[in-house]
DSSP file (Angstrom, degrees, kcal/mol; ACC not computed):
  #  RESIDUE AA STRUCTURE BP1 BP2  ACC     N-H-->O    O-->H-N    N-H-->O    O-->H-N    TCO  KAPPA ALPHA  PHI   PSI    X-CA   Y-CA   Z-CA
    1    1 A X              0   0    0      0, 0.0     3,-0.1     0, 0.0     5,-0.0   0.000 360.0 360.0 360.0 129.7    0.0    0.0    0.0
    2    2 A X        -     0   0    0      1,-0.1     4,-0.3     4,-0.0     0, 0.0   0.229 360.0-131.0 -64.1-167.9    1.2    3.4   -1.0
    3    3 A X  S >> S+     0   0    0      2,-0.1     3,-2.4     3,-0.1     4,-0.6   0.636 105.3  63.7-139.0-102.8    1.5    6.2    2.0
    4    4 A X  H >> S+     0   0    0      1,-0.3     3,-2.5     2,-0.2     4,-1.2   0.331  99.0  50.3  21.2 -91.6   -0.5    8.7   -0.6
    5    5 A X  H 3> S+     0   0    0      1,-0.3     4,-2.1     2,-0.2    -1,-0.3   0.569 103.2  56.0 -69.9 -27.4   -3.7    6.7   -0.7
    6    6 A X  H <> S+     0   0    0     -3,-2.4     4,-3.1    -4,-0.3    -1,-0.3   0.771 109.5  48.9 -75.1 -18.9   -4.1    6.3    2.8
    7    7 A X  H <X S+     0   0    0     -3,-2.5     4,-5.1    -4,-0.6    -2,-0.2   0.821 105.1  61.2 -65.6 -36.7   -4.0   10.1    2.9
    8    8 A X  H  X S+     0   0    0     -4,-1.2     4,-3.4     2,-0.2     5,-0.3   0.996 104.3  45.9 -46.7 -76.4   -6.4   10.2    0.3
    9    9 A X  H  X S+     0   0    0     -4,-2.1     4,-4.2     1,-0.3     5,-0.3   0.875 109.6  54.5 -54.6 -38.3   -8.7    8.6    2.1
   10   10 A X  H  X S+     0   0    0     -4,-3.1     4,-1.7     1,-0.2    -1,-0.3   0.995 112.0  46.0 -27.4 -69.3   -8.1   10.6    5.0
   11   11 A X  H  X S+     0   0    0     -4,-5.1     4,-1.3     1,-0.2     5,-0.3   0.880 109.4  49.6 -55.1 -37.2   -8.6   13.3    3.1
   12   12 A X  H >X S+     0   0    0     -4,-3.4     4,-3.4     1,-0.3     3,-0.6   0.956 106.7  58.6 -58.9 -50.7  -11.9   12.2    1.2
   13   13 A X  H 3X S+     0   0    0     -4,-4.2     4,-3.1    -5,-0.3     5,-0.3   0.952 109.0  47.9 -43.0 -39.8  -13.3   11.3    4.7
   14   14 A X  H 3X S+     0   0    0     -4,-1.7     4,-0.9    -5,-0.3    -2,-0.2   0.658 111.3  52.6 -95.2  -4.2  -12.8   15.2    5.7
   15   15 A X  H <X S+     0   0    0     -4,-1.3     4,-1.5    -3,-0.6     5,-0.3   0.808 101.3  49.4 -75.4 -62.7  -14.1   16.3    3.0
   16   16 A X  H  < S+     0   0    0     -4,-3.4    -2,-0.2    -5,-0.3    -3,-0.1   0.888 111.1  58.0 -57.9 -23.1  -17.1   14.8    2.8
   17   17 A X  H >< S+     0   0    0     -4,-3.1     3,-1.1     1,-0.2     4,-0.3   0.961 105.6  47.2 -59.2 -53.1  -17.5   15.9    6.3
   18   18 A X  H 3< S+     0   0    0     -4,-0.9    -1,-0.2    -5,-0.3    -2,-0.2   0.638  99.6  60.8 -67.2  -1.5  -17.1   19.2    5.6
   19   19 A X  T 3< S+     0   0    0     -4,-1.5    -1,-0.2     1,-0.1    -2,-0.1   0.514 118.3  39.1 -96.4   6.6  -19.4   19.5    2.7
   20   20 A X  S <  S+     0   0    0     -3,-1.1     2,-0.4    -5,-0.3    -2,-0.2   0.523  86.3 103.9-132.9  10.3  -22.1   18.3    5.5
   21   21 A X  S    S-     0   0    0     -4,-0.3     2,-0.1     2,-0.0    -3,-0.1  -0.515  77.7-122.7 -89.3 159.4  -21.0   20.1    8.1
   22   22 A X        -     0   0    0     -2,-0.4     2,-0.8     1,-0.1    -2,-0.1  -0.559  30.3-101.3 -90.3 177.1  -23.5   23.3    8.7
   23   23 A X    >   +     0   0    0      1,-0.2     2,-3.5    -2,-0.1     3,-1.2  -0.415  42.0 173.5 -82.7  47.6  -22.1   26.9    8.7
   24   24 A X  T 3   +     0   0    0     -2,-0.8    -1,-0.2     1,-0.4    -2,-0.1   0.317  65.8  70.0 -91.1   8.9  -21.8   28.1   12.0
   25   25 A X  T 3   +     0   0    0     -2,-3.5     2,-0.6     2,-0.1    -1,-0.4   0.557  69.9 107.8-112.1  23.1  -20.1   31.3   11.6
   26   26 A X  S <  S-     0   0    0     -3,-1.2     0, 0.0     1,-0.0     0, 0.0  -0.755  76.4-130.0 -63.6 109.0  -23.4   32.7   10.1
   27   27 A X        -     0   0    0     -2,-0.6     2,-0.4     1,-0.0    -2,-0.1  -0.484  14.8-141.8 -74.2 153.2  -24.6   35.1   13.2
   28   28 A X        -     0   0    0      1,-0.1     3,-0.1    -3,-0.0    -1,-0.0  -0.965  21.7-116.6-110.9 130.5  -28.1   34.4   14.1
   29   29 A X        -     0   0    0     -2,-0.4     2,-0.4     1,-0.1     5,-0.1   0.039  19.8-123.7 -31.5 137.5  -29.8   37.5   14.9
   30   30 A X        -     0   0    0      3,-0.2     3,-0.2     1,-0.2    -1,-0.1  -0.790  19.7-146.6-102.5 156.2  -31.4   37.9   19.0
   31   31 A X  S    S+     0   0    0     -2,-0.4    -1,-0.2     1,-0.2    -2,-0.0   0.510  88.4  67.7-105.8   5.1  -34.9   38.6   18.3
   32   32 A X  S    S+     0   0    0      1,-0.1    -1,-0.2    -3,-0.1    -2,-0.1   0.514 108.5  34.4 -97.8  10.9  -34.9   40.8   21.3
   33   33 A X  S    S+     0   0    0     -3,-0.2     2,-0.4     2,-0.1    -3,-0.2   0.058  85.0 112.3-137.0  29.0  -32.9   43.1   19.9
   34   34 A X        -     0   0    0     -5,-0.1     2,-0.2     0, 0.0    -3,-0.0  -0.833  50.6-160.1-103.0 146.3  -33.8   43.1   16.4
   35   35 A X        -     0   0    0     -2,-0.4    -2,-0.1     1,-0.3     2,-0.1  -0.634  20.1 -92.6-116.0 153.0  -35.7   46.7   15.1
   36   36 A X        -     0   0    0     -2,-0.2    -1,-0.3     1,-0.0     4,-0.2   0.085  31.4-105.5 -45.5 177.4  -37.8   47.6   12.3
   37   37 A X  S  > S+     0   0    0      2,-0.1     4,-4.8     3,-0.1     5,-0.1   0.534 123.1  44.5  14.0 -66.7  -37.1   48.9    9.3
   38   38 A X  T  4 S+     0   0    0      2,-0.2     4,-0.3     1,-0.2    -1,-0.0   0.760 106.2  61.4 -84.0 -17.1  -38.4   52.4   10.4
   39   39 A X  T >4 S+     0   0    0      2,-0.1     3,-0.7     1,-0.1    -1,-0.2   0.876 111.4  42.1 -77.6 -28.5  -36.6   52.3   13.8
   40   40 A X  T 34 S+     0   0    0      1,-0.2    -2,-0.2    -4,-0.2    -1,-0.1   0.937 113.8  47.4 -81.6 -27.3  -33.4   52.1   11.8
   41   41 A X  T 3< S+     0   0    0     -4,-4.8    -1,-0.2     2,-0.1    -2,-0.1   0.364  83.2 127.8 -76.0  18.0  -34.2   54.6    9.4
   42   42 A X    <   -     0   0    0     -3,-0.7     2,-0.5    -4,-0.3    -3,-0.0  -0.308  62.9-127.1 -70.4 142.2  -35.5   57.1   12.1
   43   43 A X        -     0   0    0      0, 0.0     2,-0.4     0, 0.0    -1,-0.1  -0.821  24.4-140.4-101.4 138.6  -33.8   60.3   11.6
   44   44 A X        -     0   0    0     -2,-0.5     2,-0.0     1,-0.1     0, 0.0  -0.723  14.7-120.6 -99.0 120.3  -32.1   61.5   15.2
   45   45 A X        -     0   0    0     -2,-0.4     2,-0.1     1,-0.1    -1,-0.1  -0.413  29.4-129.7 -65.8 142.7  -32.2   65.2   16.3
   46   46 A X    >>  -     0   0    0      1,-0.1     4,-3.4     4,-0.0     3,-0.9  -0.459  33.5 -94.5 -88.3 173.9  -28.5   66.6   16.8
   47   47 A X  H 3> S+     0   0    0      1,-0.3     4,-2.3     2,-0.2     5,-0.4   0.952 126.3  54.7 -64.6 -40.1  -27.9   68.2   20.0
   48   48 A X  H 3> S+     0   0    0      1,-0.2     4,-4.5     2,-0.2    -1,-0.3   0.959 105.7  55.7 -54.1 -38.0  -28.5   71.7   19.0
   49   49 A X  H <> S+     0   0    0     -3,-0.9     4,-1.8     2,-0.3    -2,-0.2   0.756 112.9  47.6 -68.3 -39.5  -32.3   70.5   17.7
   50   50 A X  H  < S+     0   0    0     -4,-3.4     4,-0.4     2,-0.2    -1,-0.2   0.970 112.8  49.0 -83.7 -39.2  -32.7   69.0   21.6
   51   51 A X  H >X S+     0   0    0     -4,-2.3     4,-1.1     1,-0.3     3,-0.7   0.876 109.5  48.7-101.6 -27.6  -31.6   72.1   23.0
   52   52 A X  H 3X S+     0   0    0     -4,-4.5     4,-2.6    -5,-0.4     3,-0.3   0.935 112.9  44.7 -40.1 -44.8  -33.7   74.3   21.1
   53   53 A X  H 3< S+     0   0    0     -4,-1.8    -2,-0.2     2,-0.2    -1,-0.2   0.346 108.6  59.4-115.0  36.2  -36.8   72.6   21.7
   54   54 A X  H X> S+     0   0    0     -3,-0.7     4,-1.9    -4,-0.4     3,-1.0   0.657 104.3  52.1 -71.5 -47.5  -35.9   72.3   25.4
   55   55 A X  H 3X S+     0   0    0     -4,-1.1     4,-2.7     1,-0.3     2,-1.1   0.854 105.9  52.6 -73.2 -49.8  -35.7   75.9   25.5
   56   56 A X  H 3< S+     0   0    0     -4,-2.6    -1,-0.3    -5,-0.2    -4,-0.0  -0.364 110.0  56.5-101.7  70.3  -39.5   76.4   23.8
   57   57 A X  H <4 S+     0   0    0     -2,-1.1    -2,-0.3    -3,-1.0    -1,-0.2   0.129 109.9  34.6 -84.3 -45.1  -40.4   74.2   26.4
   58   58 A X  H  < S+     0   0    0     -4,-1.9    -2,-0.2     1,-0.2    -3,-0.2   0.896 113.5  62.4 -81.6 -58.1  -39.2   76.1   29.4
   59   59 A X     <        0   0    0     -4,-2.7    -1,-0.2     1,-0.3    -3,-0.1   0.755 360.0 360.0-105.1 -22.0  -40.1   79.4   27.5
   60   60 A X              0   0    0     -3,-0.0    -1,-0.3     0, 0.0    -2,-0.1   0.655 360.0 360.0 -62.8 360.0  -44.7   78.3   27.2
């Protein structure tokens, strides 16, 4: 028996394993912390926009 073939088979075994092993390094999403669509596109006031309409709060 050649030294080569038995590696072959090695190899063929670890192959076929891997073509049936599943993908694990796909992240799965937490579904408590998954958002809409429209929570992510929400547009965010910048700080000047909070402290303006802090100020016409205080000022009714």
């Amino acid at each position: 028996m050649e030294p080569n073939s038995s590696n072959e088979d090695l190899s063929y075994g670890s192959d076929n394993d891997r073509d049936q092993r599943i993908n694990d390094n796909i992240p799965v999403p937490n579904l408590e912390t998954v958002r809409s669509l429209e929570e992510h596109l929400r547009v965010l006031p910048s700080e000047m926009e909070i402290i303006k309409q802090e100020f016409e709060k205080r000022s009714l």
